[in-house]
C-alpha positions as CSV (number, residue, x, y, z in Angstrom):
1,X,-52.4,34.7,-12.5
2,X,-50.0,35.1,-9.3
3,X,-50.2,31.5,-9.1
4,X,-49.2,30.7,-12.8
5,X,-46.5,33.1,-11.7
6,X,-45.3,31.7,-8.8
7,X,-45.1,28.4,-10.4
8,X,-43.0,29.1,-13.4
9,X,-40.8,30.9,-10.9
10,X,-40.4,27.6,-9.1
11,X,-40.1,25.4,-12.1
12,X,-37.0,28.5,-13.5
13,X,-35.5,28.1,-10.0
14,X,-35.5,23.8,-10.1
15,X,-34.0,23.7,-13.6
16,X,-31.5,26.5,-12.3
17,X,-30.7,24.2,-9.6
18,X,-30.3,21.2,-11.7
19,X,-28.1,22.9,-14.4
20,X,-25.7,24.3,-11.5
21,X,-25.5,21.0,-10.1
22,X,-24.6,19.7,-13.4
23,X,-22.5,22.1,-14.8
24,X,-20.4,22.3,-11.3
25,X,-19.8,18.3,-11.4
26,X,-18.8,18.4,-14.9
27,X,-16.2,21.0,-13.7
28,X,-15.1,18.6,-11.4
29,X,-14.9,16.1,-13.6
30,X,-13.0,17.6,-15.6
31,X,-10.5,18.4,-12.7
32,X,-10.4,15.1,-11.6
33,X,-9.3,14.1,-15.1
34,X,-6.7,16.1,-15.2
35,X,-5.5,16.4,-11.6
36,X,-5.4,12.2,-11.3
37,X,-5.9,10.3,-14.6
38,X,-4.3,12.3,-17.5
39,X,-1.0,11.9,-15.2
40,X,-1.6,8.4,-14.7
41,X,-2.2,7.9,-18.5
42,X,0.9,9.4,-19.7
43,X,3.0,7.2,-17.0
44,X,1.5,3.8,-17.9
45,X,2.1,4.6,-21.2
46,X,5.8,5.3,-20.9
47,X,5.7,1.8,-18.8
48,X,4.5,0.0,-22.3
49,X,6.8,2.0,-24.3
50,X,10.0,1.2,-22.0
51,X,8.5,-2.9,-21.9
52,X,7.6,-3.3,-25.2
53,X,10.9,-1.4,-26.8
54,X,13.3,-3.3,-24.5
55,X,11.7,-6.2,-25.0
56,X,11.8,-7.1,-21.2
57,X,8.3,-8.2,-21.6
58,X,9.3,-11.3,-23.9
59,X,12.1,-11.9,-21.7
60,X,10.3,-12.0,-18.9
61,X,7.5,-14.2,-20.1
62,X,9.3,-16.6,-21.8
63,X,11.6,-17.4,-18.5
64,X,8.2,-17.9,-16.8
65,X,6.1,-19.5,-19.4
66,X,7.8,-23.5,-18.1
67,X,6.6,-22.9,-14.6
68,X,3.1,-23.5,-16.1
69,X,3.7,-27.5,-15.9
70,X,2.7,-28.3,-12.8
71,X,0.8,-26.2,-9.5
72,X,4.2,-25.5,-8.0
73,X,5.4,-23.9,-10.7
74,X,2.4,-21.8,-11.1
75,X,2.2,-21.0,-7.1
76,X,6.1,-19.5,-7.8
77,X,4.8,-17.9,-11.0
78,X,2.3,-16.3,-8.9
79,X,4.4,-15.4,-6.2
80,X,6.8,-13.7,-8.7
81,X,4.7,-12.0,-10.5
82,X,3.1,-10.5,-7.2
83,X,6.0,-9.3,-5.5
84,X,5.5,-5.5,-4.7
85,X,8.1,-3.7,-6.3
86,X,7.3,-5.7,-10.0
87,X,4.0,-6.0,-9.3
88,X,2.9,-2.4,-10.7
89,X,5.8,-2.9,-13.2
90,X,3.8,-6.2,-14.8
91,X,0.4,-4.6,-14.4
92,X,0.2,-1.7,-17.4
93,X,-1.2,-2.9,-20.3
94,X,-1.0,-6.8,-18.7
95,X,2.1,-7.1,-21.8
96,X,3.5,-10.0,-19.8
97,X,0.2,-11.5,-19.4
98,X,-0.2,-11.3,-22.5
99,X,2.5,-13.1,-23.8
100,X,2.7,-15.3,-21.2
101,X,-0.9,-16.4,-21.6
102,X,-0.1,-16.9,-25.0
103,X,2.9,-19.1,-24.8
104,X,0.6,-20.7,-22.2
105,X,-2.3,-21.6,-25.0
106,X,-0.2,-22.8,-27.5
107,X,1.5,-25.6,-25.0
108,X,-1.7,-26.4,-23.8
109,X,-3.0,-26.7,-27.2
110,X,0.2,-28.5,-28.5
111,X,0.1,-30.9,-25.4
112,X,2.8,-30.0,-23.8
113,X,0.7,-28.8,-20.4
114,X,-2.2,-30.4,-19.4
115,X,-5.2,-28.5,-20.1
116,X,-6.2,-28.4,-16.1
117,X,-4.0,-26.4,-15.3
118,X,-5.4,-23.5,-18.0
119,X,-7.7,-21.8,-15.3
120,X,-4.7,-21.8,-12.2
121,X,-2.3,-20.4,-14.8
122,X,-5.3,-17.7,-15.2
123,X,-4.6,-16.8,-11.6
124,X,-0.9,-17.5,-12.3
125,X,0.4,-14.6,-14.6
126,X,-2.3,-12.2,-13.2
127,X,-1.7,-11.4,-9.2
128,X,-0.4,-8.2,-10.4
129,X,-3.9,-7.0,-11.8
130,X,-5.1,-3.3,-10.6
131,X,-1.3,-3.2,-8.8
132,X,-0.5,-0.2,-10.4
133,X,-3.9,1.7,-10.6
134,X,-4.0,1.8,-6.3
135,X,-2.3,5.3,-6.1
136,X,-4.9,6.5,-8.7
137,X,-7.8,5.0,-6.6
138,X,-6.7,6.5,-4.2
139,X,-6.0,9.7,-5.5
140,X,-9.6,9.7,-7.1
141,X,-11.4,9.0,-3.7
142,X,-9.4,11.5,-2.1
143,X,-7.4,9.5,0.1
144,X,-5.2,11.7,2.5
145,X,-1.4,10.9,1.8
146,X,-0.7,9.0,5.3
147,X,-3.8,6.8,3.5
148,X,-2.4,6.4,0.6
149,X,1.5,6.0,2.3
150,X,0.3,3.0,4.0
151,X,-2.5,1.5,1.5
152,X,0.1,1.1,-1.4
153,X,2.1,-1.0,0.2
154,X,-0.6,-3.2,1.9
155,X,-2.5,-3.7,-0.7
156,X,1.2,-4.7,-2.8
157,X,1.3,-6.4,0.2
158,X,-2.0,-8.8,0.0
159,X,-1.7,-9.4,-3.5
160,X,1.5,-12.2,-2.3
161,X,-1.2,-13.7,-0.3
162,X,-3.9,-13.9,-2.2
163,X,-2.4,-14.5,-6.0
164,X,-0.7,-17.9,-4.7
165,X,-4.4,-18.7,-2.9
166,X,-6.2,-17.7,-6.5
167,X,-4.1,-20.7,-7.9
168,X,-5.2,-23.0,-5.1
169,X,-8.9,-22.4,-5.5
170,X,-8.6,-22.2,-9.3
171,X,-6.3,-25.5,-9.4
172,X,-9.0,-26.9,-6.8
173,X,-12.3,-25.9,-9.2
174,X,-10.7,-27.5,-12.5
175,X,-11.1,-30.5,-10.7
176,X,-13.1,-32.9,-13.4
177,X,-13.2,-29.9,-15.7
178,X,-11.6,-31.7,-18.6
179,X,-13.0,-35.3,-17.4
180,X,-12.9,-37.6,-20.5
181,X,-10.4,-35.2,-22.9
């Protein structure tokens, strides 16, 4: 009977365990959510508002949508679209992308841009991808601030390196894609 006893006592004190565990990660869950994200939320969502009301968006994409015609003009469209201080300005809610890719589609589809160059202009209006979610990575894998001070700008940093490559490879690999169109 002891036995029967002692092993309900350990199956009570495993489940115990288990429901602490959980209960204490939803709780910091929860924090996280409203210590990192919830902040992060409302301020990308202000971006949208303030680029969709003022139309900047539009503006913006239709001054870069010609670039599209040739690799040089995508490696500049790339270039601008990475620089660090826009960068996280283009990234919520990819608006620009949008509409760029967009305008982008149609002229391929119309024939005014070769379809090869539909996979660099991919790489083209998107170098500024995850740009303004870093401080909230960082945030979430509780970076200290010297960490975060320094990774920001590095990583705003390597995306004017690697965008412009992205083209490269991309323009590279359509190679033959459209062989016979």
């Amino acid at each position: 009977m002891q036995a029967v006893a002692r092993g309900l006592e350990a199956i009570g004190r495993a489940v115990g365990n288990v429901v602490g565990i959980l209960y204490q990660a939803g709780r910091d869950t929860i924090d996280q959510v409203i210590r990192n994200i919830l902040p992060f939320m409302a301020f990308i969502s202000m971006i949208i508002g303030i680029i969709l009301y003022t139309g900047i968006g539009n503006i913006i994409a239709h001054t870069l949508s010609p670039l599209a015609s040739n690799i040089f003009g995508l490696l500049l469209m790339s270039v601008i679209c990475a620089i660090p201080i826009l960068s996280p300005l283009l990234g919520p809610g990819a608006v620009i992308a949008q509409v760029v890719g967009t305008l982008l589609g149609v002229e391929i589809g119309l024939g005014h841009i070769p379809p090869q160059y539909a996979l660099p202009a991919l790489f083209a209006i998107n170098p500024q991808v995850g740009c303004d979610f870093i401080p909230v990575g960082l945030a979430l894998g509780e970076a200290e601030p010297e960490t975060t001070e320094i990774g920001v700008p590095a990583v705003l940093m390597s995306r004017l390196i690697t965008g412009p490559l992205a083209v490269v490879i991309a323009y590279l690999a359509s190679f033959g894609m459209y062989a016979g169109h």
